[in-house]
C-alpha positions as CSV (number, residue, x, y, z in Angstrom):
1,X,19.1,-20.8,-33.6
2,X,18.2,-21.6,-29.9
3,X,16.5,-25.0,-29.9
4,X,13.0,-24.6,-28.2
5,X,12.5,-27.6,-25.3
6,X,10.2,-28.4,-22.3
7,X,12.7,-26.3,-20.1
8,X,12.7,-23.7,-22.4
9,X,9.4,-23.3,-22.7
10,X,8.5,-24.1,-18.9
11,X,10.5,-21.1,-17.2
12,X,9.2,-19.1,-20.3
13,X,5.7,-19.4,-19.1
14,X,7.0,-18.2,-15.6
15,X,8.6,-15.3,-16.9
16,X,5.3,-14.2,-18.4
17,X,3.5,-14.5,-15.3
18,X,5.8,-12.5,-13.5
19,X,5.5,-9.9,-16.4
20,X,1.7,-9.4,-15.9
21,X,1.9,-9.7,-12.1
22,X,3.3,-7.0,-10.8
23,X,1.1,-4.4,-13.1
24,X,-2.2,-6.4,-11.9
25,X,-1.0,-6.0,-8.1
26,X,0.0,-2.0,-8.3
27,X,-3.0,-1.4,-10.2
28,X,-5.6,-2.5,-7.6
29,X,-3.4,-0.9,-4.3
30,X,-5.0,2.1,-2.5
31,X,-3.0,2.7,0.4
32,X,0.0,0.3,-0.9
33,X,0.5,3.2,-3.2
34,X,0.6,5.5,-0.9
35,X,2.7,4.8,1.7
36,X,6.4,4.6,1.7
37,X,7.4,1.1,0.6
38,X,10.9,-0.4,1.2
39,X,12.0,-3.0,-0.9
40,X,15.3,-4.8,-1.7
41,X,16.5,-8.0,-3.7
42,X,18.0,-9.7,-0.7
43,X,16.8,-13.1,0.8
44,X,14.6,-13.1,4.1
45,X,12.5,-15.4,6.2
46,X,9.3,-14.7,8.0
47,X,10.1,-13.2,11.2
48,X,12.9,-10.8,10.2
49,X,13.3,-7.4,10.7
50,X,13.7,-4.4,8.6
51,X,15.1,-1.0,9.5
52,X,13.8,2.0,7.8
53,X,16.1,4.8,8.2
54,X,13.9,7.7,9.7
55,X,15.9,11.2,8.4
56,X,17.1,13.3,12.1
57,X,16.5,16.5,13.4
58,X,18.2,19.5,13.7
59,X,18.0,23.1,14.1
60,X,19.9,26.0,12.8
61,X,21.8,28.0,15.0
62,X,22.2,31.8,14.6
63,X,26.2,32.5,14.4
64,X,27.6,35.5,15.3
65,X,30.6,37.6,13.9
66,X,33.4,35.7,15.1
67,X,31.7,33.2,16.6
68,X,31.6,29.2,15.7
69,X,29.4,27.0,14.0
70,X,27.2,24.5,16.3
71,X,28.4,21.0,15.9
72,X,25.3,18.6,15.8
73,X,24.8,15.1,16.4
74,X,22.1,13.9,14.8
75,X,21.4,10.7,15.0
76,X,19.7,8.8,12.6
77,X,16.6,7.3,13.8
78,X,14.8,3.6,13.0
79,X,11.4,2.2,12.2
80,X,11.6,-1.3,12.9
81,X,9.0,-3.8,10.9
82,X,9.0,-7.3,11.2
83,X,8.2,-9.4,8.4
84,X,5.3,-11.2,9.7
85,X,3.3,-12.2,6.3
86,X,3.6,-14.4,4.2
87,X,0.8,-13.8,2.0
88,X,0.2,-16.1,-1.2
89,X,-2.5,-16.4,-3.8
90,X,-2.4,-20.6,-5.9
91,X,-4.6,-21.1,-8.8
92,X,-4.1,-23.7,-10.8
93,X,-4.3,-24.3,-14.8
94,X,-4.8,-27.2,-16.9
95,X,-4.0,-26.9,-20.1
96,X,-0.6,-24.5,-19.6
97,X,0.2,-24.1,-23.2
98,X,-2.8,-22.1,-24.0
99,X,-1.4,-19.6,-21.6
100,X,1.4,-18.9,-24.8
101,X,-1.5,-18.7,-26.9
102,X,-4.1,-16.5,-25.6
103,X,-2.8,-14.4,-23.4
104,X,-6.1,-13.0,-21.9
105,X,-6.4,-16.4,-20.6
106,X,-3.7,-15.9,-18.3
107,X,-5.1,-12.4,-16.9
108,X,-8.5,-14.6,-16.5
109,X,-6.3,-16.3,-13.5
110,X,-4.4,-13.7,-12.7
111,X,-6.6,-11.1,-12.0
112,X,-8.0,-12.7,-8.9
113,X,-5.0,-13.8,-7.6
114,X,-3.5,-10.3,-7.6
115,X,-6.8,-8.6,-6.3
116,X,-6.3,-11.4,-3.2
117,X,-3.2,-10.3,-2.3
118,X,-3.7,-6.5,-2.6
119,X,-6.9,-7.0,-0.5
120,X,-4.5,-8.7,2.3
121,X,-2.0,-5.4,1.9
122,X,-4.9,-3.1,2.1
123,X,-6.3,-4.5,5.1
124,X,-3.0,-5.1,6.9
125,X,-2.0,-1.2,6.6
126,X,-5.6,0.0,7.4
127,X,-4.9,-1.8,10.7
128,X,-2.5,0.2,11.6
129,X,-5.0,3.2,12.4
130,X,-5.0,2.8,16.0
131,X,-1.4,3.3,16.0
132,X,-1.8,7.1,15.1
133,X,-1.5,7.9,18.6
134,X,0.8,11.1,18.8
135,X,-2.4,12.9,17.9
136,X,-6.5,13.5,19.2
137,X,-8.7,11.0,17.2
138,X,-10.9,13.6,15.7
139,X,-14.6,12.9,14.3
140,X,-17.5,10.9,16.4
141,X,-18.0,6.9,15.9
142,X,-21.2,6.7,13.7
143,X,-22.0,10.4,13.2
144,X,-21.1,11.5,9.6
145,X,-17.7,13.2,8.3
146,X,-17.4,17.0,8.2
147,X,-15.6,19.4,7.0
148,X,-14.8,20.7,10.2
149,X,-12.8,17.1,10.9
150,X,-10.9,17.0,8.0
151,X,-10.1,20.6,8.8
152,X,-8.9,19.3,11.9
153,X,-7.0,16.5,10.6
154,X,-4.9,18.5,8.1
155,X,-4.1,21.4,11.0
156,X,-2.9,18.2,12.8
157,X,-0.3,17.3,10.7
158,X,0.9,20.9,9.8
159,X,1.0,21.4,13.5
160,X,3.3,18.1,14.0
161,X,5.4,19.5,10.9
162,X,4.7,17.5,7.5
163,X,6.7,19.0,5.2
164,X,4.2,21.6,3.3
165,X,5.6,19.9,-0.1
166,X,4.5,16.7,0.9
167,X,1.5,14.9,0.1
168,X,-0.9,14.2,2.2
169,X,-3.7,11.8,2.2
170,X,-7.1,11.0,3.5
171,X,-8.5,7.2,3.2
172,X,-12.1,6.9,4.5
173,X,-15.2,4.0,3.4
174,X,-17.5,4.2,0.8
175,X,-19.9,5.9,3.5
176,X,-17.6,8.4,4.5
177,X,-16.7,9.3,0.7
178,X,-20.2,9.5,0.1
179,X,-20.8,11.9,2.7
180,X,-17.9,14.1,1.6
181,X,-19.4,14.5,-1.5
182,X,-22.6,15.9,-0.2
183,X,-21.1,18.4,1.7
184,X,-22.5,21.4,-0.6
185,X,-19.4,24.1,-0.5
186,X,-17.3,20.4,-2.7
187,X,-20.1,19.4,-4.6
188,X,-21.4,22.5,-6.7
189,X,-19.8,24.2,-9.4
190,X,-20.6,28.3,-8.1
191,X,-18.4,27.4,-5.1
192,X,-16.0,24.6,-6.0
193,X,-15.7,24.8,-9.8
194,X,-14.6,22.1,-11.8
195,X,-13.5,19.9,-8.7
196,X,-17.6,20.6,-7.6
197,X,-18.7,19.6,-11.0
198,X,-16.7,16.4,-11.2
199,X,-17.7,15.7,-7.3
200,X,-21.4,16.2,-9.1
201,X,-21.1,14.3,-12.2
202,X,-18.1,11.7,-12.1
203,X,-18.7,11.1,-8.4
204,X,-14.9,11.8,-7.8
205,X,-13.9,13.9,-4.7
206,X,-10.5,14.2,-5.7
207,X,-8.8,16.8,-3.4
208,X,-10.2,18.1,-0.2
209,X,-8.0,20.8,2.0
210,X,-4.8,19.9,0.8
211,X,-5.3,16.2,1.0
212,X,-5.9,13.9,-1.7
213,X,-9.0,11.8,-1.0
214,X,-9.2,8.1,-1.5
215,X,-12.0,5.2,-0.5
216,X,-11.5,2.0,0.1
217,X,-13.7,-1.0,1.3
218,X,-11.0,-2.1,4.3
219,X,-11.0,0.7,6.6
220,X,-11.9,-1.1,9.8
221,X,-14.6,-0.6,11.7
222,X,-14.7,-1.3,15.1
223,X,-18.0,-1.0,18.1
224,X,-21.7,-1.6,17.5
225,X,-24.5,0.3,18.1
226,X,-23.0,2.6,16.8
227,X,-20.4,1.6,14.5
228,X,-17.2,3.7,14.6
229,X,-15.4,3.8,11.2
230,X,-11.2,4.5,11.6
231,X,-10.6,6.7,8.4
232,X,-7.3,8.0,8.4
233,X,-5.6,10.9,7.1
234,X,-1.8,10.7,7.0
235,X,1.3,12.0,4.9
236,X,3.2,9.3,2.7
237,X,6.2,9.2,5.4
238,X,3.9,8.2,8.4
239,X,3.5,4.5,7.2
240,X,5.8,2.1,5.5
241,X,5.4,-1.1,4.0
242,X,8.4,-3.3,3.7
243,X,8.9,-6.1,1.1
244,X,11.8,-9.0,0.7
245,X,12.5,-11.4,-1.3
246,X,11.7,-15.1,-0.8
247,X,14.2,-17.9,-1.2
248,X,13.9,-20.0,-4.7
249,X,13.1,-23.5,-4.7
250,X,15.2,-26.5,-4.2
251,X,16.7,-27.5,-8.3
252,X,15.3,-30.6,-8.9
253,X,11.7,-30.7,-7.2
254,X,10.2,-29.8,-9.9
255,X,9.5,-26.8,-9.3
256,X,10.6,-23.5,-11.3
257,X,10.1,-20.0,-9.9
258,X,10.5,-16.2,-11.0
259,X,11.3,-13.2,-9.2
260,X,8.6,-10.1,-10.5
261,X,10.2,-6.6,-9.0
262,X,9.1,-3.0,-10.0
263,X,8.8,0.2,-8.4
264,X,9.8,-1.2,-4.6
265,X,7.4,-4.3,-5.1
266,X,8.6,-7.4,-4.9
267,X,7.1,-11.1,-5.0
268,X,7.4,-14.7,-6.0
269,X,6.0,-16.7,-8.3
270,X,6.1,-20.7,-8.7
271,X,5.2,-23.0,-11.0
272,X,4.9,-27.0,-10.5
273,X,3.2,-29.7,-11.7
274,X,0.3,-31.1,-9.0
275,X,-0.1,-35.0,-10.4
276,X,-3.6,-34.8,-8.4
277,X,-5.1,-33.0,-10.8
278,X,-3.5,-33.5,-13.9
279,X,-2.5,-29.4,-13.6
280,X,0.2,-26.7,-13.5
281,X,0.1,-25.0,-10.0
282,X,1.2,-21.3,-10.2
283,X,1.6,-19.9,-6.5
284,X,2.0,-16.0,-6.4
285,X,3.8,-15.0,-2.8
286,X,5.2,-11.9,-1.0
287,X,7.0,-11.5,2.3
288,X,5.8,-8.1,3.9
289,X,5.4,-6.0,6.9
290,X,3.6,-2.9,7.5
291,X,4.6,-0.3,10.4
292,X,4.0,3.2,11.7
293,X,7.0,5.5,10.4
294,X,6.4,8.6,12.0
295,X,3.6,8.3,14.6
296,X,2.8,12.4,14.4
297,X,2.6,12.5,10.4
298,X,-0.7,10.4,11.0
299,X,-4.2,11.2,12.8
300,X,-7.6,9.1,13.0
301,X,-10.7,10.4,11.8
302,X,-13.7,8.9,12.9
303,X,-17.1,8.6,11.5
């Protein structure tokens, strides 16, 4: 029978933050769902870079009787996106043994530590908007969306080739959403059905010409007087967000961390004693970078 002690017991509280961590992060992502995310156990410092391998192009070639096949050289392309933030969320906890004992205590701390570090991803990828530049911003700054945009924006991307089996999707604000939803033809049941009546009732646009509609309260906004609001509509490939590991701490400082990794998600988190205040410190951390995979798999839609 494994004797319990305070080291024991210490890196057991660890291991059941990192349990609830990662589940609290995913679950409050928008567009850090969305996107393709690269992840992998290895150590890395702020200021690296990561490749993302970006699949070639080639083209089929008609061969005629007796004739050869084409040799091709395609070569494989790369996204490169530095790891530029190091973004961490500390609370601290005085009494750590309750933790063990009621575990809603510990999603009482968690909670906001996860939805400040999801905020940080969200905002950081929303950023990247004015990076769609293979294709016409569509919409007007501080006129309301239309259909006829979002019509716009999806023949954009079928005309720059997203595969037609891919998802696509379209992030706007609150405003923006709302004003989807009040377009009549998505909003009543005689001419959209169900997806009218739940537009009506559950206020939940859901899909809108082939792209799956999301809001969010970090889509940036830029100009006054009007405001222009950056939505942007985009296929999963267009964006990447890439995630590494961060190296333990030294043995002996007394400090004892745990690695929480799920689903191409990745982060850190510490535990130490802060004299101070009498307190356990729990410090939850995650080296990223965002970056624009495929420039013409993206468009901006203004509003």
């Amino acid at each position: 029978m494994a004797i319990i002690t305070s080291a024991n017991l210490a890196n057991a509280i660890v291991k059941l933050v990192a349990v609830d961590a990662l589940p609290a992060l995913s679950g409050h992502l928008v567009m850090g769902n969305l996107v393709t995310r690269d992840f992998e156990p290895t150590l890395a410092t702020a200021g690296d870079t990561v490749n993302v391998p970006i699949p070639p192009t080639m083209v089929a070639n008609n061969i005629a009787e007796g004739g050869s096949v084409q040799t091709q050289n395609p070569d494989v392309a790369n996204a490169q996106i530095i790891l530029n933030t190091h973004a961490e969320a500390t609370f601290q906890i005085p009494d750590v043994t309750k933790v063990i004992a009621v575990p809603d205590l510990l999603r009482l701390y968690m909670q906001p530590a996860m939805i400040a570090l999801a905020e940080k991803v969200e905002s950081d990828l929303l950023a990247l908007y004015s990076q769609f530049t293979a294709n016409t911003p569509l919409g007007t700054g501080g006129s309301a969306l239309t259909e006829a945009s979002v019509d716009a924006a999806e023949t954009a991307l079928f005309n720059a080739k997203v595969p037609q089996a891919q998802q696509k999707y379209l992030v706007v604000d609150g405003n923006a959403y709302g004003q989807l939803r009040q377009i009549s033809r998505f909003s009543e049941y005689q001419t959209a059905g169900d997806a009218g009546l739940s537009a009506l009732i559950e206020g939940s646009i859901g899909r809108i010409k082939d792209f799956y509609v999301f809001r969010s309260q970090f889509v940036k906004k830029t100009g006054s007087a009007p405001v222009t609001t950056n939505n942007v509509a985009f296929a999963k490939n267009a964006l990447g967000l890439a995630i590494r590991r961060l190296p333990r701490p030294l043995q002996g400082t007394g400090a004892i961390a745990e690695y929480a990794e799920l689903g191409n998600l990745g982060m850190r988190i510490t535990m130490s004693y802060q004299p101070n205040t009498l307190a356990q410190q729990f410090t939850v951390d995650m080296l990223y970078g965002v970056g624009v995979l495929r420039n013409g798999h993206g468009v901006q839609v203004r509003s």
